[in-house]
C-alpha positions as CSV (number, residue, x, y, z in Angstrom):
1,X,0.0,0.0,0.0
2,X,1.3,3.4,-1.0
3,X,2.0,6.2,1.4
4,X,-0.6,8.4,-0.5
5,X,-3.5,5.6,0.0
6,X,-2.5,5.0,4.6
7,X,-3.0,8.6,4.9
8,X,-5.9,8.9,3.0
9,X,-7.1,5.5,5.2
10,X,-5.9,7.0,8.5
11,X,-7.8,10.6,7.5
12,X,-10.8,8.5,7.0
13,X,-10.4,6.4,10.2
14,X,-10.1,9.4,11.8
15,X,-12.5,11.1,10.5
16,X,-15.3,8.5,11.2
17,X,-13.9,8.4,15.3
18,X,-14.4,12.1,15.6
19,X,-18.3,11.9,14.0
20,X,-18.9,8.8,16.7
21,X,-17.5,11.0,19.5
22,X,-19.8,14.4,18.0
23,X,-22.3,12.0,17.8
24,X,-22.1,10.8,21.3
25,X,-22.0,14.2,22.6
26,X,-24.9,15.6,20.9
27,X,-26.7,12.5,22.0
28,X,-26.1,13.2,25.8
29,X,-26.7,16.9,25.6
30,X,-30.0,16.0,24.0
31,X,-30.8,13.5,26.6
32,X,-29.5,16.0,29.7
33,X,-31.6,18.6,28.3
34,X,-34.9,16.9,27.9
35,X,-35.2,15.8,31.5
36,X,-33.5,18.3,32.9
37,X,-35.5,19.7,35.9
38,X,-38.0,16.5,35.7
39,X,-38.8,15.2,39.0
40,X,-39.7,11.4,37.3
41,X,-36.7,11.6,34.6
42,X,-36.7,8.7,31.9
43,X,-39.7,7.4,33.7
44,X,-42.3,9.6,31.6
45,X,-40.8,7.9,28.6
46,X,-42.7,4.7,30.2
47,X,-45.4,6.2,31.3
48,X,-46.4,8.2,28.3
49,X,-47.4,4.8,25.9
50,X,-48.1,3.1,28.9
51,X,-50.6,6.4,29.2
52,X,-51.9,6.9,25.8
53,X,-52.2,3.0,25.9
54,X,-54.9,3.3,28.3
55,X,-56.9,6.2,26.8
56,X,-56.7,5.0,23.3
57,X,-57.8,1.5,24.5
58,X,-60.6,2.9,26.2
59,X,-61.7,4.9,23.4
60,X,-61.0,2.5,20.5
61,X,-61.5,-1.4,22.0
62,X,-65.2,-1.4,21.7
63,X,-64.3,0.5,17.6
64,X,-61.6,-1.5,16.2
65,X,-60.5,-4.1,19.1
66,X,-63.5,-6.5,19.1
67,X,-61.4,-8.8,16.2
68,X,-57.5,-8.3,17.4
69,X,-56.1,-10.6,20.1
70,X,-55.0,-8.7,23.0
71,X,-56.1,-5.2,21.7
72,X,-53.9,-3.0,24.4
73,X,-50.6,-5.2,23.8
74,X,-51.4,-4.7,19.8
75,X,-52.1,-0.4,20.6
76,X,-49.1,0.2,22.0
77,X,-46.8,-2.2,19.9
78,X,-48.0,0.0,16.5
79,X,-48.3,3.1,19.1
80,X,-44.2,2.9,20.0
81,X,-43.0,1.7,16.8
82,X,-44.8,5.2,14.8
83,X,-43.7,7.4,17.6
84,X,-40.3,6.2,17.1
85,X,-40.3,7.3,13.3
86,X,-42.5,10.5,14.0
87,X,-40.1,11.7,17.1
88,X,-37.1,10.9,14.7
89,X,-37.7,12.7,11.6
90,X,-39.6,16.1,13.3
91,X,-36.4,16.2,15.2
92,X,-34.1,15.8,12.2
93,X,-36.6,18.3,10.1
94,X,-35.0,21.0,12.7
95,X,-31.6,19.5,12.5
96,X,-29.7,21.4,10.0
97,X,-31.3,24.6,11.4
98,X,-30.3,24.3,15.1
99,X,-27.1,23.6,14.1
100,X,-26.6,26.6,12.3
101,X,-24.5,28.4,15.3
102,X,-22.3,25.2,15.6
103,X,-22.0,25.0,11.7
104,X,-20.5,28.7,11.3
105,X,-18.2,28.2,13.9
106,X,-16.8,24.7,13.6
107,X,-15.7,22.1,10.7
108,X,-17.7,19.2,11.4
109,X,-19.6,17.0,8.9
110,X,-23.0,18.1,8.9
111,X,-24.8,14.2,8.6
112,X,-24.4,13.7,12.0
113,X,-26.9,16.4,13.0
114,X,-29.9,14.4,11.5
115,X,-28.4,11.1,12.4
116,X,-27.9,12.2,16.2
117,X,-31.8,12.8,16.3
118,X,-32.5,9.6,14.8
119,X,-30.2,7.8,17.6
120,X,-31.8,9.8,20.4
121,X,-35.0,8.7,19.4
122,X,-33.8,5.1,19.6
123,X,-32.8,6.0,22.9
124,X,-36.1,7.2,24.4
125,X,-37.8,3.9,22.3
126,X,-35.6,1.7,24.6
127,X,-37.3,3.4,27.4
128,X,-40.6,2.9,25.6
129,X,-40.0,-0.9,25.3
130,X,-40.0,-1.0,29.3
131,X,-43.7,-0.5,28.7
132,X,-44.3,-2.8,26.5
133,X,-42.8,-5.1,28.4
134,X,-44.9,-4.0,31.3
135,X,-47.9,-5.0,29.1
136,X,-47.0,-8.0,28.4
137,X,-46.3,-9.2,31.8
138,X,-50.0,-7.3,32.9
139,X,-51.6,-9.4,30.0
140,X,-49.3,-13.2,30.8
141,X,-47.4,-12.8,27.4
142,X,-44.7,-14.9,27.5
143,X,-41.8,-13.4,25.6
144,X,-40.6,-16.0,22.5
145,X,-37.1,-16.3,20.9
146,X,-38.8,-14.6,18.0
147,X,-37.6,-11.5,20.0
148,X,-34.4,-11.8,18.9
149,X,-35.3,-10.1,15.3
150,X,-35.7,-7.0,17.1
151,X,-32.3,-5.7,16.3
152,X,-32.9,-6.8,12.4
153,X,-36.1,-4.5,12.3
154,X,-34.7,-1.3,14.5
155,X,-31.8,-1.6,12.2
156,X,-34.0,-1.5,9.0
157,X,-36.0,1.2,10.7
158,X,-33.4,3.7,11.7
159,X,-32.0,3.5,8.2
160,X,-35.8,4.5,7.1
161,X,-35.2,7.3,9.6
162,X,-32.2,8.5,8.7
163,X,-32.6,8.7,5.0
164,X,-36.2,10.4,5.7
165,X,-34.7,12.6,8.2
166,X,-31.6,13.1,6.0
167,X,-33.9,14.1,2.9
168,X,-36.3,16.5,4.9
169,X,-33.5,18.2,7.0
170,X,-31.7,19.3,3.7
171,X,-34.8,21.0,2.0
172,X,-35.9,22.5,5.4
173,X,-33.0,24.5,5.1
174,X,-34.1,26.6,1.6
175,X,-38.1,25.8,1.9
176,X,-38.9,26.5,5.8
177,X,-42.8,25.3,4.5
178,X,-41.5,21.6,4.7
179,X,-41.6,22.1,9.0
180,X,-45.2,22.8,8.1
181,X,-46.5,20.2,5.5
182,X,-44.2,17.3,7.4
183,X,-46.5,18.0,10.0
184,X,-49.5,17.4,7.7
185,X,-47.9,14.2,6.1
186,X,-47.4,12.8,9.7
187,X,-50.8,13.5,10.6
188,X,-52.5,11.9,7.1
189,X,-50.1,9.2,7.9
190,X,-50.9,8.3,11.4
191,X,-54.7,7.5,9.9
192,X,-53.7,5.7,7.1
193,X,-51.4,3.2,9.2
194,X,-53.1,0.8,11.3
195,X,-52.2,1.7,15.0
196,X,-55.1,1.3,16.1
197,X,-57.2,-0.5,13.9
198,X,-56.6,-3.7,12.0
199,X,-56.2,-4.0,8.3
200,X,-59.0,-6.8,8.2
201,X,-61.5,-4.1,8.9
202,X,-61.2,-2.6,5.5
203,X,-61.3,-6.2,4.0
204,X,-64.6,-7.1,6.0
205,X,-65.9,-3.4,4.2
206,X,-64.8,-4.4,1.0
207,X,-62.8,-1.3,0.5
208,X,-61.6,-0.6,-2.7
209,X,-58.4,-2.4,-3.8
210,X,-56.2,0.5,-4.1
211,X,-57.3,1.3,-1.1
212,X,-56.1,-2.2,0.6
213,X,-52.6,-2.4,-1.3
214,X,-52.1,1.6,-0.1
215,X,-51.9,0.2,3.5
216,X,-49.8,-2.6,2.4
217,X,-47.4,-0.9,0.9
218,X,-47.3,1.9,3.6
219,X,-43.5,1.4,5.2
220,X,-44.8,2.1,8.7
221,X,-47.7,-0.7,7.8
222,X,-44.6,-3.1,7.3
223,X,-42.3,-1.8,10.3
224,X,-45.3,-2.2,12.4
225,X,-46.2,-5.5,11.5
226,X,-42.9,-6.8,11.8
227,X,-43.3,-5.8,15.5
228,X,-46.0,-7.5,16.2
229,X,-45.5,-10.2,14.5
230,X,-42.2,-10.6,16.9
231,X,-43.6,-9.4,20.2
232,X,-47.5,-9.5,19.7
233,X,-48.3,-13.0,17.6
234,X,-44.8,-14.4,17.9
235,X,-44.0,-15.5,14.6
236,X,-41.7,-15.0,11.9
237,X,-42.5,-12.1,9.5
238,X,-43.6,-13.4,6.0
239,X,-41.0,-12.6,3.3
240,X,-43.3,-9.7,1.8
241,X,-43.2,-7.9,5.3
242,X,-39.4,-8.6,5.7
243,X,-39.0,-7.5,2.0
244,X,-40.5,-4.5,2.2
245,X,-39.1,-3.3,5.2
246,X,-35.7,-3.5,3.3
247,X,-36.6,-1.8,0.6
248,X,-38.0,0.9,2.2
249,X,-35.2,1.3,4.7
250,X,-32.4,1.3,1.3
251,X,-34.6,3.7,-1.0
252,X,-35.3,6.5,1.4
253,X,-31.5,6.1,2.5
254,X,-30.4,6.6,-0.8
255,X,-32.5,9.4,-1.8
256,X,-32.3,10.8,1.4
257,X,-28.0,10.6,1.0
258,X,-28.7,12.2,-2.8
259,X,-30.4,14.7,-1.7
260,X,-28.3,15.7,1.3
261,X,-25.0,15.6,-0.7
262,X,-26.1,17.7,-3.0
263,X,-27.4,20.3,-1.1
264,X,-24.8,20.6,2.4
265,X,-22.8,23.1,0.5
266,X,-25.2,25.3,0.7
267,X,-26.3,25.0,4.3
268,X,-23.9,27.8,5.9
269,X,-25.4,29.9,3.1
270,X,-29.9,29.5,4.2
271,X,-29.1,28.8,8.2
C-alpha cells in the first residue's frame, strides 16, 4: 500500500472516530436537556405509551378491538414503533437549522446532525419498550425467541429514519414550509397506518383495492407488522413484510443521501 492511500485511510479512520465522538455528545446533551429539571426523569418515557395506551384503548377497544387478540398489547406495539419514526424525523426536520450556530463556527460533517436525532429517538424507544414489556407481563405474554429479530427491524427502521430525516432536514434548510407540511404528512399518515385499527377491517368493508394495497405498501404498515409479529403474535415475519421493510429502509436512505450531498454546501449559506 502506497504512502498516499494510509493517509488517506488513516484521515478516514479518523474522521469517522471524531463523528462517533460528536455524535455521542450531541446525544447526551440531548438526553441532559430533555429531562432536565424533571422530578420522574426517563420514567415519563414509560409512562407516556403506557398512558396513551390506556386512553386510546378505552376509546378505540369497543371500535376496532373486538377482532384483534389482545387489543392493548397490539395499541401500543403500533403506538411505540410510529412514535419512534415521528419523534425521529420532526427532530431531524429541525436539525440542520439548530445547528446553524455550531455550523458557522466549527468544521464538522454536517450528517451527524440528522443522524444524532435519529439515535436519540432510539434511545427514548428503549425506554418505551420497558412499557411494552410492562404489558406483556399485565396481560401473561410470555416473551418467545422470535424477539431476537428486534435488532434486524430497528436496524432497518433507523436506516428509514435517517434517509427520511436526512432528505427533509436538507430541503428545510431553503423551503422552511416543509416544517409545516411534514406536519400534515405525519398526521395523514398516522390514519392511514393501522395503529389502532386492524387491516381486516377494511377487507370485511370491501374497501376498494387501491385502497387495501395503499396500506400494504405503507412502510410504517410493514415496520409495524414486523413488530408485532415478533412481540405480539410471535411469529416470523412473512417474506413480503421482511422485503418490504428492506426496501423501504435502502430507497429513502439513498434518496435521502442524494439529496443531502447535494445540497450541504449550501447550508452555511440558508441557516
Amino acid at each position: 500500500m502506497s504512502t498516499k492511500a494510509k493517509l488517506g485511510k488513516s484521515h478516514a479512520s479518523s474522521a469517522l472516530v471524531k463523528d462517533i465522538f460528536i455524535l455521542k455528545q450531541l446525544v447526551s446533551k440531548d438526553f441532559k436537556l430533555k429531562y432536565r429539571r424533571s422530578v420522574l426523569g426517563v420514567v415519563w418515557s414509560v409512562l407516556n405509551p403506557l398512558l396513551m395506551m390506556v386512553v386510546m384503548s378505552i376509546v378505540f377497544s369497543y371500535m376496532f378491538g373486538g377482532s384483534v387478540e389482545n387489543f392493548p398489547l397490539y395499541l401500543i406495539v403500533g403506538n411505540v414503533t410510529f412514535s419512534l419514526m415521528s419523534d425521529s424525523t420532526n427532530a431531524a426536520l429541525w436539525s440542520i437549522i439548530d445547528a446553524a450556530p455550531l455550523l458557522k463556527k466549527v468544521k464538522v460533517d454536517r450528517f451527524v446532525f440528522p443522524v444524532q436525532k435519529v439515535l436519540f429517538a432510539l434511545v427514548n424507544f428503549a425506554f418505551s419498550l420497558i412499557a411494552v414489556a410492562f404489558v406483556m407481563l399485565w396481560f401473561r405474554v410470555v416473551p418467545t425467541w422470535h424477539l431476537v429479530m428486534l435488532p434486524v427491524v430497528l436496524v432497518l427502521l433507523m436506516l428509514f429514519c435517517i434517509g427520511i430525516g436526512l432528505a427533509i432536514g436538507s430541503l428545510a434548510v431553503f423551503f422552511r414550509d416543509i416544517i409545516h407540511l411534514w406536519g400534515v404528512i405525519i398526521l395523514a399518515w398516522t390514519y392511514l397506518t393501522p395503529i389502532f385499527w386492524d387491516l381486516q377491517l377494511l377487507i370485511d368493508k370491501a374497501a376498494p383495492a387501491w385502497i387495501i394495497t395503499l396500506v400494504k405498501v405503507n412502510p410504517m404498515y410493514n415496520y409495524i407488522t414486523f413488530m408485532r409479529d415478533i412481540f405480539l403474535w410471535q411469529q416470523v415475519p412473512s417474506a413480503t413484510v421482511f422485503g418490504l421493510c428492506c426496501f423501504w429502509a435502502v430507497l429513502a436512505l439513498v434518496i435521502g443521501l442524494l439529496i443531502f450531498r447535494k445540497t450541504e454546501h449550501k447550508f452555511i449559506l440558508y441557516v
